[in-house]
C-alpha positions in Angstrom: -34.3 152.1 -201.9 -31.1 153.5 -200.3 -31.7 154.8 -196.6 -30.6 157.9 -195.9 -31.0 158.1 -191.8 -27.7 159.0 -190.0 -26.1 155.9 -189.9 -23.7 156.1 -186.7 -25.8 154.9 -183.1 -24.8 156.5 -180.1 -23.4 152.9 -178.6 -20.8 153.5 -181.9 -19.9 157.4 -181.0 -18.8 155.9 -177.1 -17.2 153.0 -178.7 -15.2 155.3 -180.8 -14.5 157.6 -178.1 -12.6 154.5 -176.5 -10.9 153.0 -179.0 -9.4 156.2 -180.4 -8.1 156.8 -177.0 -6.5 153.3 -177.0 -6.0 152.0 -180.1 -6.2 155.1 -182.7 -8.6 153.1 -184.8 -11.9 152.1 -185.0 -13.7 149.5 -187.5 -17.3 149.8 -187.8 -19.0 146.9 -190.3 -22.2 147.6 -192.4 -22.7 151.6 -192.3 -23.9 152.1 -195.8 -25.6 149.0 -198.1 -24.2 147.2 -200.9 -26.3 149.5 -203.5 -25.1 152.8 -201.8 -21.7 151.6 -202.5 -22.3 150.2 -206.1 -23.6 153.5 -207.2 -20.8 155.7 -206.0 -18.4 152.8 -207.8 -20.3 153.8 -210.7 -19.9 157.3 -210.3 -16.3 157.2 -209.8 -16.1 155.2 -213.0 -17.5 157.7 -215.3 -14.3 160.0 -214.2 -11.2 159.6 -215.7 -9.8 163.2 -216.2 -10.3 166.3 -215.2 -10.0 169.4 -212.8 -8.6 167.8 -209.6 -8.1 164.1 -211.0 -4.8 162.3 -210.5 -3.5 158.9 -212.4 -0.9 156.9 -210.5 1.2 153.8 -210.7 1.2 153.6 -214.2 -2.5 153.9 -214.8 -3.4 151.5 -212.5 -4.6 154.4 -209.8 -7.0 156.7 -210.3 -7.8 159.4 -207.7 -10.7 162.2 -207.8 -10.5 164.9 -204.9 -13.6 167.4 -204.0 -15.4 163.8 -204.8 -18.1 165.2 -202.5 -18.8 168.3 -204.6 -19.4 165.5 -207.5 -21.6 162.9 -206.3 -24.8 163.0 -204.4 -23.6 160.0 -202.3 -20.3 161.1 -201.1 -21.7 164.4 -199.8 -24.0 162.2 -197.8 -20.8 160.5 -196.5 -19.3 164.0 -196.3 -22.1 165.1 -194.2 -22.7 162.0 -192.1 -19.1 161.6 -191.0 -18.3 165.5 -190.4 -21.3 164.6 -187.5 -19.9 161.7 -186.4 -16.6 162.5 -185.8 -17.3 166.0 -184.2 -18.9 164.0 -181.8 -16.2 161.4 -181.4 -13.3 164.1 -181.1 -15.6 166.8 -179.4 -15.1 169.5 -181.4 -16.9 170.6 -184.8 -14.7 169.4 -187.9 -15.5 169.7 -191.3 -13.3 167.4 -193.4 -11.3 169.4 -196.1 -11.9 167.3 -198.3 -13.2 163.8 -200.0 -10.7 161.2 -201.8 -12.9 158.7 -204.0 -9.9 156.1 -205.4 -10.4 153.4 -207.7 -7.0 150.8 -208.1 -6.6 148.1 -210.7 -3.6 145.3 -210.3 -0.5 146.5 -210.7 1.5 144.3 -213.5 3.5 141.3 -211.8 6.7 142.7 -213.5 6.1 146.5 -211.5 8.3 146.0 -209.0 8.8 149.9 -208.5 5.4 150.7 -207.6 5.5 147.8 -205.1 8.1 149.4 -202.8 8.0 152.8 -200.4 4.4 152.8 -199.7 5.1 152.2 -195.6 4.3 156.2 -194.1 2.8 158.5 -191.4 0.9 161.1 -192.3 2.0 163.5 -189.8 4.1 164.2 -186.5 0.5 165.5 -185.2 -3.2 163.9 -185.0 -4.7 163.5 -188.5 -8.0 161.1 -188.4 -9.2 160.1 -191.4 -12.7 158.3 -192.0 -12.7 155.6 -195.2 -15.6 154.0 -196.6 -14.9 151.0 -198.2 -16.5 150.5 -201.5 -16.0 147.0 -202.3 -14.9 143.8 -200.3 -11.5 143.9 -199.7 -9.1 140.6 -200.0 -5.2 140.0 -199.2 -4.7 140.9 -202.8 -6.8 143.8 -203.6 -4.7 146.5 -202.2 -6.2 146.9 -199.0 -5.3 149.6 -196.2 -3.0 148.3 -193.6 -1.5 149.5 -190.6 1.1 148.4 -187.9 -0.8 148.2 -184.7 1.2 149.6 -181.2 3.0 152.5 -183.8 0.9 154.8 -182.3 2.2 154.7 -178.7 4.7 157.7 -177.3 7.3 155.6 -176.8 7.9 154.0 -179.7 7.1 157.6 -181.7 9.6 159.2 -179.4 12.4 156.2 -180.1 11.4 156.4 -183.9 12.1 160.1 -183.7 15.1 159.9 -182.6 16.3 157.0 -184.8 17.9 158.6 -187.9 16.1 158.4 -191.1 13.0 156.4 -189.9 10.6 159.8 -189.8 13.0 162.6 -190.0 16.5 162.8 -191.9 18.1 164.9 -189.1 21.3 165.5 -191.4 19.1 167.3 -193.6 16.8 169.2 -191.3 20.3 171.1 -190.0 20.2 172.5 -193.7 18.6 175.8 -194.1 15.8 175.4 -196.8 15.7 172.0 -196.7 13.0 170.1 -195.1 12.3 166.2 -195.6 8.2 165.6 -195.6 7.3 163.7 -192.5 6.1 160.6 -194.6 7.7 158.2 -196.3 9.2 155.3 -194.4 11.7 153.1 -196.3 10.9 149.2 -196.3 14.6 148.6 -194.8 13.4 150.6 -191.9 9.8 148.6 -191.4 11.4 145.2 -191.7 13.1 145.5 -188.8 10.1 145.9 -186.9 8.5 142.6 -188.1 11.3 141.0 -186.7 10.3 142.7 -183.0 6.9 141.0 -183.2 5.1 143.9 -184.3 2.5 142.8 -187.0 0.9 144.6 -190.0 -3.1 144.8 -190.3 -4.5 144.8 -193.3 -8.2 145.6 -193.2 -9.8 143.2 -194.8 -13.8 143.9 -194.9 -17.0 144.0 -196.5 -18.2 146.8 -198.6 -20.0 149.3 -196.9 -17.6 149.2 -193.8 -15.9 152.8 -192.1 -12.8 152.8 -190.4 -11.8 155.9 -188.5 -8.5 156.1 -188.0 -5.6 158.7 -186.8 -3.3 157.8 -189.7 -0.7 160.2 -188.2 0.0 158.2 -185.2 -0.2 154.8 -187.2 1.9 153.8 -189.5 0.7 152.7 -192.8 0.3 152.0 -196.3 -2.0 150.8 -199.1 -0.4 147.5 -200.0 0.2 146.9 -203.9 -2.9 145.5 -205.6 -2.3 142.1 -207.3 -5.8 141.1 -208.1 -9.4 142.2 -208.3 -8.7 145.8 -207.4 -10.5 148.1 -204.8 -13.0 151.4 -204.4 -12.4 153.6 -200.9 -13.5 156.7 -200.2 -11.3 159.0 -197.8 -12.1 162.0 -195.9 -9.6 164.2 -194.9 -9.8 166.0 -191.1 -7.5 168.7 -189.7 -6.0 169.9 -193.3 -4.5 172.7 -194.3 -6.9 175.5 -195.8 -7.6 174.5 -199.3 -5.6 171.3 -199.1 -6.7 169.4 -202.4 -9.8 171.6 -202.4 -11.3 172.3 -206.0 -14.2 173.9 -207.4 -16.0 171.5 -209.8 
């Protein structure tokens, strides 16, 4: 029988607190059992179309938004981690919305879908919770994240730096604005030879990472083998960002 007791301990909020404050991310093993995770896996495998479905990189990506207006299990996760970060952040959030994604391998020859992946989500805070549906590996796609990205400094320098997060040339254009995203990989190699060092998350199923992925720099790396299952809820969105009624 799947438990369905509020799965955060106070000893995890103040850990949280903490680590947010230093380190803009928190990993926190074993929240939710194997089955919980194996039935939502199967949920997410019945949908393959649809009002608010997306199919990426070739067909090798399949994402489903609103997922907690679908299944019974990620409005559990919906509604456990909408408490648990309120209490973490100190304020009462509401995620906009739930991400379920499902990835296959990409094909070996694919080198297009391999590259442009490194980005920031924002110039401003934007924590994210993920549950992580199966055991991730080194080749199974998993998030990573370049630790020490998140401090002012470096932000500030990268700010500055033309073309890292901003194209300043044109931003002087009137109607033209470049998304604060996308970082090239000619721009994150150079960090790598600085001694910074990419984190990819590599846990068991049933594992939630909180995370600010506006102040980290990041990127789901391509999946070679096995594939993965993550769900991904969204805090501090826009009104109706990738909100459907379903």
């Amino acid at each position: 029988m799947i438990k369905t007791s509020y799965p955060y301990s106070s000893e995890m909020t103040t850990k949280a607190i903490s680590a947010m404050k230093k380190d803009s991310y928190f990993l926190m093993p074993n929240i939710y059992s194997k089955n919980f995770c194996e039935k939502i896996k199967n949920d997410i495998d019945q949908v393959t179309s649809g009002r608010g479905v997306e199919i990426n990189f070739g067909g090798t990506e399949t994402r489903i938004w609103s997922a907690q207006k679908r299944f019974s299990g990620v409005k559990r996760f919906f509604d456990d981690g909408n408490q648990f970060i309120s209490s973490v952040l100190k304020q009462d959030l509401v995620a906009g919305t739930i991400l379920a994604i499902k990835n296959n391998p990409l094909p070996e020859e694919d080198k297009k879908n391999k590259l442009g992946r490194w980005h920031a989500d924002s110039w401003r805070s934007q924590e994210k919770l993920f549950l992580f549906l199966s055991d991730t590996t080194e080749n199974s796609g998993p998030l990573e994240f370049i630790p020490n990205t998140h401090k002012f400094f470096f932000r500030l320098q990268k700010a500055l730096e033309p073309g890292f997060f901003f194209n300043h040339c044109s931003m002087l254009k009137k109607g033209s604005i470049r998304a604060y995203s996308s970082i090239s990989d000619s721009k994150i190699e150079p960090l790598f030879d600085k001694g910074y060092r990419s984190k990819p998350v590599l846990v068991k199923a049933g594992t939630v990472l909180l995370i600010d992925t506006a102040k980290l720099i990041h990127r789901a790396r391509p999946c070679s083998k096995d594939g993965r299952y993550a769900l991904t809820a969204y805090y501090k969105t826009a009104q109706g960002y990738h909100d459907y009624d379903v």
